[in-house]
C-alpha positions in Angstrom: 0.0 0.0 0.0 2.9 2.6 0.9 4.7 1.4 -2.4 0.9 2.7 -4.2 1.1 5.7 -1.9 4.0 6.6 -3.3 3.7 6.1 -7.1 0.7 8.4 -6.9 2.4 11.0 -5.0 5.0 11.4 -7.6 2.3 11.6 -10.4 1.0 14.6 -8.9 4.4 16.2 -8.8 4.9 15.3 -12.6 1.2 16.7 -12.9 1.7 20.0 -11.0 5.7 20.6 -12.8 3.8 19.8 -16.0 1.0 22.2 -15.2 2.9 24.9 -14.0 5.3 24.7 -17.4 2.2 24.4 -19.4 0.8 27.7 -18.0 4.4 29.8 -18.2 4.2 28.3 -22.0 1.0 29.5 -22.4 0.8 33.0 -21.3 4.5 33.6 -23.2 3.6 32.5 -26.0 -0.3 30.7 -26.6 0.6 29.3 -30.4 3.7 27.5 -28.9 2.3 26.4 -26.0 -0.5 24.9 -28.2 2.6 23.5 -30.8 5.2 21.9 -28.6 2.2 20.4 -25.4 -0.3 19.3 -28.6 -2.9 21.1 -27.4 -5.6 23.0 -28.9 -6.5 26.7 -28.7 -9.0 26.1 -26.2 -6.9 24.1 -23.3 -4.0 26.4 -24.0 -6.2 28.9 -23.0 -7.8 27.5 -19.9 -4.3 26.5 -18.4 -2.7 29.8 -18.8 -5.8 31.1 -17.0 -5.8 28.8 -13.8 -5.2 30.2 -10.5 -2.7 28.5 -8.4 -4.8 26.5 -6.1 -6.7 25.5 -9.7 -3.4 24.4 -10.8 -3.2 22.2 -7.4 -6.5 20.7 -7.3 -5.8 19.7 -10.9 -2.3 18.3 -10.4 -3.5 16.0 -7.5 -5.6 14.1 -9.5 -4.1 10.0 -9.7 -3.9 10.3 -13.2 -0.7 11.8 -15.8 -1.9 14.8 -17.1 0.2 14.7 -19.9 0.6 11.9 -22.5 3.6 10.7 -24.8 3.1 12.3 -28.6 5.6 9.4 -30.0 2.6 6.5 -31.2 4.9 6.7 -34.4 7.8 3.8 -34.3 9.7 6.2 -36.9 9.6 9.7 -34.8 10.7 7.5 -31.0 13.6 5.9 -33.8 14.7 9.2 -34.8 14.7 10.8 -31.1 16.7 8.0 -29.6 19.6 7.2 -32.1 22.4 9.4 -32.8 23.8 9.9 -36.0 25.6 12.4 -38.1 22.9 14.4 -39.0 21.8 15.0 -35.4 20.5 18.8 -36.2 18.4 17.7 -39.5 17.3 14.6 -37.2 16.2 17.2 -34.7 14.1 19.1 -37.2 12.8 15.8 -39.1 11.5 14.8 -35.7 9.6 18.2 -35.1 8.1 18.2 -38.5 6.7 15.0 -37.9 5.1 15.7 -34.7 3.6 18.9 -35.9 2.1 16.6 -38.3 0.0 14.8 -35.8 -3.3 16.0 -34.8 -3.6 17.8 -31.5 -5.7 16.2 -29.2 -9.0 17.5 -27.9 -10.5 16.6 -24.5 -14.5 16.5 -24.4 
């Protein structure tokens, strides 16, 4: 049980870091916010607008907030090997994950 304790106090750590750089993102700068967290104009907008103890009660949920974008075999195969290239690799990789569609949550 302390073992359970545990995993789910370190999710709402990971939720509230991820929250809190979601909302910096998001009031710098809303269009990359909504391009680099795959996000739509909508969630970008409610985030940035979230008072802290919003943030908080949203962070301690038992549940990751955020999700891995890499469902493509291809894009995690670039990311994880070097090779020469690793600049064009870089850019290949962002280009391919600006082609996926941003997720909506209804």
């Amino acid at each position: 049980m302390e073992e359970a304790s545990g995993f789910l106090d370190e999710i709402r750590e990971v939720n509230l870091a991820y929250l809190l750089l979601a909302q910096q993102l998001g009031r710098e700068n809303k269009l990359e916010a909504m391009y680099r967290l795959g996000v739509d104009n909508e969630i970008a907008g409610i985030i940035a607008k979230l008072t802290p103890a919003q943030l908080v009660k949203l962070a301690a949920s038992n549940m990751v907030l955020c999700r891995f974008r890499f469902d493509d075999h291809a894009l995690l195969s670039k990311l994880t090997h070097n090779t020469k290239g690793h600049d064009m690799q870089q850019m290949h990789a962002a280009i391919l994950l600006a082609r996926q569609p941003v997720e909506s949550f209804n």
